[in-house]
C-alpha positions in Angstrom: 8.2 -25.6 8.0 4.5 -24.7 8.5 3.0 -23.7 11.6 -0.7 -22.3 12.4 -0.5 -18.9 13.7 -3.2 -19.9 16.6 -3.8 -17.8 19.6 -1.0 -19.3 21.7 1.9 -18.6 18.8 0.7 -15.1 18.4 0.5 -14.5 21.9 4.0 -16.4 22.2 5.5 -13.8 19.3 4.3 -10.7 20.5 5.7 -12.1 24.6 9.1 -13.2 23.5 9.5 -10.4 19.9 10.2 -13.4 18.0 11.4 -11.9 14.4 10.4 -14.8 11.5 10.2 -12.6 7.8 12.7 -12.1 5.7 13.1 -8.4 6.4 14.4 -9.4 9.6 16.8 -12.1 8.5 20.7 -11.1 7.4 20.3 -13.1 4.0 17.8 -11.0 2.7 19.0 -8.5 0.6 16.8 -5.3 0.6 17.8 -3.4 -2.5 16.9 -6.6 -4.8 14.2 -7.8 -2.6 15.7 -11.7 -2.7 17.3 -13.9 -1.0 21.0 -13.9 -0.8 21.1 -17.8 -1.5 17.8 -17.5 -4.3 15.6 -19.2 -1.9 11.7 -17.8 -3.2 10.8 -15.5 -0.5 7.1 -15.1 -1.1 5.3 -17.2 1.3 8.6 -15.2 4.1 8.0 -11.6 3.6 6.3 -9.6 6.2 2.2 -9.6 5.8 0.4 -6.8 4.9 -2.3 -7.9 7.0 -1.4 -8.2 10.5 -2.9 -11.6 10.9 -1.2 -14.5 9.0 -3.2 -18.4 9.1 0.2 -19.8 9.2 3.6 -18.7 9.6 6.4 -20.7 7.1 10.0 -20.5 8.3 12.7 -20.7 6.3 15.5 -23.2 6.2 18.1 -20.9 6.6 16.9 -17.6 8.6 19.6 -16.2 10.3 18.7 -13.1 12.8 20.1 -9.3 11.3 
């Protein structure tokens, strides 16, 4: 799912420290840098830039 990162989501993530990247999902694994079920994880890593146009979830994200 795509969603705009407008004011009000940014505002919302930073109010309620909502964690959406794969880095912060229990499926990721960090040595290999992948998925543990081989979902592509480009467009769910954590930004380099702090501002993102829109945020994609994943599927199957479940919180570390």
């Amino acid at each position: 799912m795509k969603l705009t990162a407008d004011a009000r989501f940014l505002g919302e993530r930073a109010r309620f420290s909502l964690r959406l990247h794969c880095e912060d999902c229990a499926l990721f694994d960090v040595e290999r840098a992948t998925c543990a079920h081989g979902y592509p994880t480009a467009e769910h890593r954590q930004p380099t830039e702090p501002l993102e146009a829109a945020v994609v979830f994943c599927k199957d994200f479940e919180m570390a």
